[in-house]
N, C-alpha and C positions, 0 to 999 in steps of 0.2 A: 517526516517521510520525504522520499528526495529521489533523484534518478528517474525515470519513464512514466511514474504517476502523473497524471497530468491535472495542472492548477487552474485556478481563475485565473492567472495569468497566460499559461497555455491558452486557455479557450479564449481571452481577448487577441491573444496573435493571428486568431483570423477575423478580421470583421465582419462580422453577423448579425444582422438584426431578426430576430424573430417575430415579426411586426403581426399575424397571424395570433400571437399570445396575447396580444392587445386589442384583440376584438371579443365583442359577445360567446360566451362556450358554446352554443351553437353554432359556429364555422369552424370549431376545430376541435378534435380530439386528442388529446394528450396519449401517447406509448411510447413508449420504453423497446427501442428495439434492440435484437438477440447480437449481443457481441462477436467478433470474429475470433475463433480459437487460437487461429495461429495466421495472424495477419502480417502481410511484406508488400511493400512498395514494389510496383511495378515499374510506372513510368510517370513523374513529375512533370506538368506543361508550365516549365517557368513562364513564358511569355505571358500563359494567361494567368499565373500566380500573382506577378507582379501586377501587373491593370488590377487584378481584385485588390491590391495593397496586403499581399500575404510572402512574408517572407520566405522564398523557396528552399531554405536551408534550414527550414523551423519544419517546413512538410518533410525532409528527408530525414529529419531527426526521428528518435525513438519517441520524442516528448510528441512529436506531430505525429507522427503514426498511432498514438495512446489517441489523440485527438480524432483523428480522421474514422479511427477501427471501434472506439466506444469504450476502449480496455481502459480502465485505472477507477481513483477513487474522488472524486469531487470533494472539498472542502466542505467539512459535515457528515460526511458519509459515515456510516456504521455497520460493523459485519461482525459476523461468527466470530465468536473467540477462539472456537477449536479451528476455523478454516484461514485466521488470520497468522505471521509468525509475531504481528505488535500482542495480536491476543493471548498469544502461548506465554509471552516475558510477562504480561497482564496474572496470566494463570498458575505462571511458576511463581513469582516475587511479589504480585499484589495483595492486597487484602485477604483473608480467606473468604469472608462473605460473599465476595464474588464466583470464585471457583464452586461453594456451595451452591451459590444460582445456577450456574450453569452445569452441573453435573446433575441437580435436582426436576432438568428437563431432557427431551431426547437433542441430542446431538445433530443439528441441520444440516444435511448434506446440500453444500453449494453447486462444487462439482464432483464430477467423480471419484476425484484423487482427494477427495472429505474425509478428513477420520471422524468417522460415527459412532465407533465403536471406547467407551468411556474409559475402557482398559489400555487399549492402544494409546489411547489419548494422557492416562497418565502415565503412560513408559516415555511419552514423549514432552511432555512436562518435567519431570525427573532430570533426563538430560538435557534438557534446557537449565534447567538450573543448576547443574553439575557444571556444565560449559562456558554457560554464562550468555547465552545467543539460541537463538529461534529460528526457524524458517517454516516455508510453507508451499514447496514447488508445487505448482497447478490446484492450488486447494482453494484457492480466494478467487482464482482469474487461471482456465486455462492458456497457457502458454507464458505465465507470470509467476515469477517468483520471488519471494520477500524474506531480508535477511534483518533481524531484528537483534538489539542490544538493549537492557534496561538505564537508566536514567533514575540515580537515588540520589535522597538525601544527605549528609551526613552520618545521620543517626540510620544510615541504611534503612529507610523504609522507600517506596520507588515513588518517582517522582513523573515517570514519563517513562516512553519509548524515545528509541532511534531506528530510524530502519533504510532499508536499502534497496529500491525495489527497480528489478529491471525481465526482461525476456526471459523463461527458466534456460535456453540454452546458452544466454548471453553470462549467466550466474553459474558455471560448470568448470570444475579443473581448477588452473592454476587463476584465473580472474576471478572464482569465487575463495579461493584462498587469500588473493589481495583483497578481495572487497571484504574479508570479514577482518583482518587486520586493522584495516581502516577502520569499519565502524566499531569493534569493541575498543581502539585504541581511542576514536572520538567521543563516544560516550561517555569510557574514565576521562577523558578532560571536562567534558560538561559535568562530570557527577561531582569532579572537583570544584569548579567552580561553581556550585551551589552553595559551597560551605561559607559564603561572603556572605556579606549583613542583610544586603536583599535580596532571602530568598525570595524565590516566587510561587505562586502556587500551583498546586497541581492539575496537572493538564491531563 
């Protein structure tokens, strides 16, 4: 995953200590608070960015704004396969046992723009794998969108995702027609270089 998601590296570019998580669970309670749908910088106070030791051109980015607004997916994280597009390339080219799993329960609406519906969901698996690539505007993250490519082995069985994830309006037109260029053309290179003596295992 790559573009606007934001990493443990992300979240170390602002220094933070959560010193409140190293006290007794009596001083503090743990939530999860409600991300912002369609979050934009307003006004950045370098002067006080800098004194905190925060690079004010990491807050102006997409990757700092993912940070500041709660949007992306933390290292570990796990979502819907039908509200994911890594999940769809998962759905169209992986295992069947999977797709059995998940067709064998109801469909989790994340947000609104979810397909719940098991029909819909395989017309849209079909041409994922027709195509060869996935997406998933506002299904995973409103105001986010993810363009996914599969990652095989040799012997064609899938190895991984690649995906491409940024703003759904930043992913519209002619930039989402470059950006899928790109990742299905970077994926066939990594699918090719799997065929080398160390593969690796599947991720």
């Amino acid at each position: 995953m790559s573009a606007d998601n934001f990493s443990s590296a992300d979240i170390k570019a602002i220094p933070f200590d959560n010193s409140y998580a190293r006290q007794p669970p009596a001083f503090y309670e743990r939530a999860q608070a409600a991300r912002a749908p369609s979050p934009r910088i307003l006004r950045i106070n370098e002067t006080l960015a800098r004194q905190l030791q925060i690079d004010p051109a990491f807050l102006n980015s997409a990757a700092g704004l993912a940070v500041l607004s709660g949007i992306g997916l933390r290292p570990g994280s796990r979502f819907a396969f039908n509200a994911a597009a890594q999940g769809k390339v998962v759905l169209a080219f992986g295992p069947p046992h999977i797709a059995t799993r998940v067709y064998d329960n109801p469909l989790p609406r994340v947000t609104p723009r979810t397909i719940t519906k098991a029909a819909v969901l395989t017309d849209e698996i079909r041409r994922c794998r027709e195509d060869g690539w996935a997406e998933a505007p506002d299904e995973l993250f409103l105001g986010i969108n993810a363009l996914a490519a599969p990652l095989f082995y040799p012997d064609r069985s899938l190895m991984g995702t690649l995906a491409i994830v940024g703003f759904t309006e930043a992913l519209r037109g002619s930039k989402r027609k470059k950006a899928l260029r790109k990742l299905i053309s970077t994926a066939a290179e990594i699918s090719a270089s799997l065929a080398g003596p160390d593969r690796p295992d599947p991720v």
